[in-house]
mmCIF file of the N, C-alpha and C atoms, coordinates in Angstrom:
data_MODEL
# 
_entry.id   MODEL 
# 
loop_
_atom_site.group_PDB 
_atom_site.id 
_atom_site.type_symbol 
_atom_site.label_atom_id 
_atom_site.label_alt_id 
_atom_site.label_comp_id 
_atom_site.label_asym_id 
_atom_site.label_entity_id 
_atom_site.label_seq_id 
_atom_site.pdbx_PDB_ins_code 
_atom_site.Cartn_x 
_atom_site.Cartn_y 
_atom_site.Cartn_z 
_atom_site.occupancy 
_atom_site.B_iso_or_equiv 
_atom_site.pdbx_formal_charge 
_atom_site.auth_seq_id 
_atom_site.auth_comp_id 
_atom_site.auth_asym_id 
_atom_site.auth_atom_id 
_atom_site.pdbx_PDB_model_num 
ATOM 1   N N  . UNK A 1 1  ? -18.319 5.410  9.204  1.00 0.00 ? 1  UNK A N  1 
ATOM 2   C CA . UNK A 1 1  ? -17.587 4.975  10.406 1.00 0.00 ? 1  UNK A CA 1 
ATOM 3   C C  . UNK A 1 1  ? -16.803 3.695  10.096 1.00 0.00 ? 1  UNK A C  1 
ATOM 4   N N  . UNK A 1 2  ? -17.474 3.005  9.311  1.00 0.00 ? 2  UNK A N  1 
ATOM 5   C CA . UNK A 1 2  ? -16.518 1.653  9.246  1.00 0.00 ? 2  UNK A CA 1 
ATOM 6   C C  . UNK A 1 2  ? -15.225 1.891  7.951  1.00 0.00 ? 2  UNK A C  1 
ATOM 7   N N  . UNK A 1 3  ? -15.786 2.807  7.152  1.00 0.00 ? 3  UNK A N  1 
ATOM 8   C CA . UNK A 1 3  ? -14.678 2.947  6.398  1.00 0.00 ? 3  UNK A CA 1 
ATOM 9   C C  . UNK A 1 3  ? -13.695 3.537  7.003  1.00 0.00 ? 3  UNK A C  1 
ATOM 10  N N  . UNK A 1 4  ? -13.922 4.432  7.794  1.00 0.00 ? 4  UNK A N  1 
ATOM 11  C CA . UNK A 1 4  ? -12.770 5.169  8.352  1.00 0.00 ? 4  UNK A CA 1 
ATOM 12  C C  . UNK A 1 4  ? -11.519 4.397  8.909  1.00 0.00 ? 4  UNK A C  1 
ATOM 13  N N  . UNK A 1 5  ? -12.529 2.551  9.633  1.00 0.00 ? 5  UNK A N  1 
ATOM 14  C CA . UNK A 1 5  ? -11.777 1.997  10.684 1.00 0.00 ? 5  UNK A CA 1 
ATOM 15  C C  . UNK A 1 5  ? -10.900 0.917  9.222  1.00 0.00 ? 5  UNK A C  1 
ATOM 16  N N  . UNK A 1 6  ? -11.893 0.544  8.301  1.00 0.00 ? 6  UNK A N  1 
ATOM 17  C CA . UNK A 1 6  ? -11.091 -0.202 6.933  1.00 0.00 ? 6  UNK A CA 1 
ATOM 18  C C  . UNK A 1 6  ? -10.093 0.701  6.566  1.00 0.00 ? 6  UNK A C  1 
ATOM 19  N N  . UNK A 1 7  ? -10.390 1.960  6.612  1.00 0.00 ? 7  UNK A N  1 
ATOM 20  C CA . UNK A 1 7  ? -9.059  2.410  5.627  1.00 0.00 ? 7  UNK A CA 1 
ATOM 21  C C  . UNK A 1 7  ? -7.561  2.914  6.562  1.00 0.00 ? 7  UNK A C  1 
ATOM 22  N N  . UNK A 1 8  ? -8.209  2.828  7.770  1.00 0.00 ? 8  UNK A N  1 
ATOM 23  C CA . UNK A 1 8  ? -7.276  3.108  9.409  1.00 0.00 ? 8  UNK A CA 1 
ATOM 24  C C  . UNK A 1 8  ? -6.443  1.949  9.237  1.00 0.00 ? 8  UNK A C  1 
ATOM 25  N N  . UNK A 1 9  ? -6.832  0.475  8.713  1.00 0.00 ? 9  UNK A N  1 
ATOM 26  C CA . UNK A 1 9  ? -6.274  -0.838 9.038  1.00 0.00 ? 9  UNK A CA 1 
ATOM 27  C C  . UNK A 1 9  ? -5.605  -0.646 7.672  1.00 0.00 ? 9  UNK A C  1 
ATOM 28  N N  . UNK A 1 10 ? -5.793  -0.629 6.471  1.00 0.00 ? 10 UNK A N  1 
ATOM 29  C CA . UNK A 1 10 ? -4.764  -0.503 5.357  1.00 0.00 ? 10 UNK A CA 1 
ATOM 30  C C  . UNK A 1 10 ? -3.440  0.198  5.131  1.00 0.00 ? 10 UNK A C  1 
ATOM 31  N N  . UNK A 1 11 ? -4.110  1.596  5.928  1.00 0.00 ? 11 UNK A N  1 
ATOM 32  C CA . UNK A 1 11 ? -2.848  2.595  6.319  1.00 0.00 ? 11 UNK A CA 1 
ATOM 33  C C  . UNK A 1 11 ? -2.287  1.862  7.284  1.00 0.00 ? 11 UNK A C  1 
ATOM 34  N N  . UNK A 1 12 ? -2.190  1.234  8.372  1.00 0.00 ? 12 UNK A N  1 
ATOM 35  C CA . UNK A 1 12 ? -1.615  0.708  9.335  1.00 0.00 ? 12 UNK A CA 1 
ATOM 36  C C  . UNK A 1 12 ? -0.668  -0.815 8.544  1.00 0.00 ? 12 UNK A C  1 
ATOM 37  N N  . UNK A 1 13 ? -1.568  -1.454 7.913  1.00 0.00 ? 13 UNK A N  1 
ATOM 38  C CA . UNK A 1 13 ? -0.970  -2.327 6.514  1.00 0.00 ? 13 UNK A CA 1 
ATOM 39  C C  . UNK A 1 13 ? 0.268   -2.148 5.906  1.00 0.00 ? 13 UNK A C  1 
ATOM 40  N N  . UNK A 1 14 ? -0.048  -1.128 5.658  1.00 0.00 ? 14 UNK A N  1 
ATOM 41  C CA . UNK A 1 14 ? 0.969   -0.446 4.571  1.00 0.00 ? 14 UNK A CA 1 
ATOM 42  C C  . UNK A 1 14 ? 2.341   -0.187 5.172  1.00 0.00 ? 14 UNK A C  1 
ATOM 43  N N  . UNK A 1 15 ? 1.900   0.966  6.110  1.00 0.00 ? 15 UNK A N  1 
ATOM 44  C CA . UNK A 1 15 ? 2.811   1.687  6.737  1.00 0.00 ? 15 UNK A CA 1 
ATOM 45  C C  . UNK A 1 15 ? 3.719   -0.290 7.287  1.00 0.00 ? 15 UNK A C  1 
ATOM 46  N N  . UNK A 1 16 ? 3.175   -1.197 7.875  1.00 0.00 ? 16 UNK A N  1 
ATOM 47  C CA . UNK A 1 16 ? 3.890   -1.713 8.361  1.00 0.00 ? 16 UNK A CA 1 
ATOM 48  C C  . UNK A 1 16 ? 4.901   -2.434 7.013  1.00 0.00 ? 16 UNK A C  1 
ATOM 49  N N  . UNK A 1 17 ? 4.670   -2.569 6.085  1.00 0.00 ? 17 UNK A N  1 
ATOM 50  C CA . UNK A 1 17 ? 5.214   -3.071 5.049  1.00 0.00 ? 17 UNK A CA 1 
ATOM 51  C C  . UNK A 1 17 ? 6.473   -2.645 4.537  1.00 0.00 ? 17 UNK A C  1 
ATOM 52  N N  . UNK A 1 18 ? 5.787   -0.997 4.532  1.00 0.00 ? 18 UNK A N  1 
ATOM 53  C CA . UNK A 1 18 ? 7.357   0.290  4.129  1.00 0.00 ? 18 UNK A CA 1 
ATOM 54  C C  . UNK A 1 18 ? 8.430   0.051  5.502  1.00 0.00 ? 18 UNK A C  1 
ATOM 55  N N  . UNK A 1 19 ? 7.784   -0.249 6.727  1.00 0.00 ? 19 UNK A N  1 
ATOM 56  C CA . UNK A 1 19 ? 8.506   0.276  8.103  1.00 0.00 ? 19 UNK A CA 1 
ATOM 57  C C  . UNK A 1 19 ? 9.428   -0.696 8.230  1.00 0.00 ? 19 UNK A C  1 
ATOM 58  N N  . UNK A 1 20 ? 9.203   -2.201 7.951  1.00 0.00 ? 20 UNK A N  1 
ATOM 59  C CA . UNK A 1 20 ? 10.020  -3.341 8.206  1.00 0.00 ? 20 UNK A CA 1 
ATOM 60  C C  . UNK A 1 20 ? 11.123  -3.129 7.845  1.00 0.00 ? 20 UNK A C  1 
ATOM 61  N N  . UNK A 1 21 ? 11.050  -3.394 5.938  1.00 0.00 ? 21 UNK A N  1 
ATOM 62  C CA . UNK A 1 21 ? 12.123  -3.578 5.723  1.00 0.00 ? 21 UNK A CA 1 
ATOM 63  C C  . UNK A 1 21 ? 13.266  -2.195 5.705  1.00 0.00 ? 21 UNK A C  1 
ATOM 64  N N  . UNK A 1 22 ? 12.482  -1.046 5.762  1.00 0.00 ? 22 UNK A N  1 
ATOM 65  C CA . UNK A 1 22 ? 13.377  0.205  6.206  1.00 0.00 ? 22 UNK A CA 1 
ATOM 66  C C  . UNK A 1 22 ? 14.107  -0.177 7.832  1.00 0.00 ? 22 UNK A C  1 
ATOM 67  N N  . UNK A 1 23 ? 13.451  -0.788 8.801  1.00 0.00 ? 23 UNK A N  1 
ATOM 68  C CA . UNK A 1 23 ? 14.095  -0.398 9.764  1.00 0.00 ? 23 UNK A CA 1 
ATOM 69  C C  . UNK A 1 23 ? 15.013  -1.687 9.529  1.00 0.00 ? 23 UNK A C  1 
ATOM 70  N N  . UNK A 1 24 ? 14.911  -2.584 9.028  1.00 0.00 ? 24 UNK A N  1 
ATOM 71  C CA . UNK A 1 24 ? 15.971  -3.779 9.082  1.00 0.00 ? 24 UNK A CA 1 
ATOM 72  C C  . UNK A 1 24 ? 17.227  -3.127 8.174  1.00 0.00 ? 24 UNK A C  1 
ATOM 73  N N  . UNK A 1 25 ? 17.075  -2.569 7.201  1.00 0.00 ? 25 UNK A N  1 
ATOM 74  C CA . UNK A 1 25 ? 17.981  -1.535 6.516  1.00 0.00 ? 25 UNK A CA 1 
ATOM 75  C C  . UNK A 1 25 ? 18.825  -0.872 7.340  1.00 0.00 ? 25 UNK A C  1 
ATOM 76  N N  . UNK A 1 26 ? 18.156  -0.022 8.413  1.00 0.00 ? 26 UNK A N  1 
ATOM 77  C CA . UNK A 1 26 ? 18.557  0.953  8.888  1.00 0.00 ? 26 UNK A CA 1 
ATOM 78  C C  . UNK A 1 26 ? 19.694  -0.061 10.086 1.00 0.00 ? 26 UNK A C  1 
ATOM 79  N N  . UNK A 1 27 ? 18.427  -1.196 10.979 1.00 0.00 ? 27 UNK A N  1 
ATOM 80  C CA . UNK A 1 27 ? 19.571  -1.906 11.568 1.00 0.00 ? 27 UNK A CA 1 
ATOM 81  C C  . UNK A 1 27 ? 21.232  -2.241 11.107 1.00 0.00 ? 27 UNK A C  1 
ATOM 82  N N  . UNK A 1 28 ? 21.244  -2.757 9.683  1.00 0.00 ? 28 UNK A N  1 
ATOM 83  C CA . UNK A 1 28 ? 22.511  -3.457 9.241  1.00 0.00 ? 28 UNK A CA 1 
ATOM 84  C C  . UNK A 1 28 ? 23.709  -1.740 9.236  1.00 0.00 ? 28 UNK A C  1 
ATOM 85  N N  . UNK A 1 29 ? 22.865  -1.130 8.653  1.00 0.00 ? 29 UNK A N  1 
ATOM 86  C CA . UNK A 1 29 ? 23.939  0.328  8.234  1.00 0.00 ? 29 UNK A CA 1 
ATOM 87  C C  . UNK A 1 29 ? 24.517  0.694  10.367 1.00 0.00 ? 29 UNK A C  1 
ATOM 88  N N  . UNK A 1 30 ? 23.299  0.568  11.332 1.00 0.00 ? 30 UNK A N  1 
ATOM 89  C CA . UNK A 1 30 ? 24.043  0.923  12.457 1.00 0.00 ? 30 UNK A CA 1 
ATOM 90  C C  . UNK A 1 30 ? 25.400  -0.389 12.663 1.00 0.00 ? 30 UNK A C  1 
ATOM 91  N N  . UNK A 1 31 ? 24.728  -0.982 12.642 1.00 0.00 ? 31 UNK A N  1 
ATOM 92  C CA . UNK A 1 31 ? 25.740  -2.509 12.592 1.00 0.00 ? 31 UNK A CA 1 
ATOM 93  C C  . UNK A 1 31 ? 27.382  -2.606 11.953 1.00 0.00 ? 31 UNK A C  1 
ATOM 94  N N  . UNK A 1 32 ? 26.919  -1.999 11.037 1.00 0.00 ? 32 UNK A N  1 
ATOM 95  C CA . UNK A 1 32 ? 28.108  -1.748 9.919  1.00 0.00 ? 32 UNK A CA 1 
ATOM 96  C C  . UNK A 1 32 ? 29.016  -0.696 10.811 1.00 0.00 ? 32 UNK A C  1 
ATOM 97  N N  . UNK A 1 33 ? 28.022  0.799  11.347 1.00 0.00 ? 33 UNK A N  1 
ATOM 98  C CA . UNK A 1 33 ? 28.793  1.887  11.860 1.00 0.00 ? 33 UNK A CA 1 
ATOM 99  C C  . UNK A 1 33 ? 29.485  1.862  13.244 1.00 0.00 ? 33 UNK A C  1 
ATOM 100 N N  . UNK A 1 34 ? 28.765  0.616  13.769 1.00 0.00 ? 34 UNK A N  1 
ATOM 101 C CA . UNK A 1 34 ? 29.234  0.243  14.915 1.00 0.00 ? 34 UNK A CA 1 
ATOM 102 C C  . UNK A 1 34 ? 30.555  -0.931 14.786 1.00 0.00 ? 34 UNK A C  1 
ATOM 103 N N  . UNK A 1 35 ? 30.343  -2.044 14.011 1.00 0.00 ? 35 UNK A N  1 
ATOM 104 C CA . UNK A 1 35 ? 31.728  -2.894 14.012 1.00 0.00 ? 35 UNK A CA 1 
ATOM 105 C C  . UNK A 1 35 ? 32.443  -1.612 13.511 1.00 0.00 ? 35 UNK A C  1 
ATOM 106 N N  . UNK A 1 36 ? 32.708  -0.873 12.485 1.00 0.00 ? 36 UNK A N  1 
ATOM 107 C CA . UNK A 1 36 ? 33.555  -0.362 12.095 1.00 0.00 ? 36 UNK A CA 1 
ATOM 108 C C  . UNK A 1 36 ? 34.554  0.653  12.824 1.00 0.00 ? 36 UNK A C  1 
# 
């Protein structure tokens, strides 16, 4: 049970790590498609 909730919080870790700088990525490219 507790591993489930340790390895629930790493995946949640992680995932937030990949998610940032993808969505700040993704922000500038709308940014770009929008001034343009």
């Amino acid at each position: 049970c507790i591993t489930r909730v340790v390895l629930k919080m790493i995946g949640e870790h992680f995932n937030s790590i990949i998610l940032i700088p993808f969505l700040n990525e993704f922000n500038k490219i709308l940014r770009f498609i929008i001034n343009y």
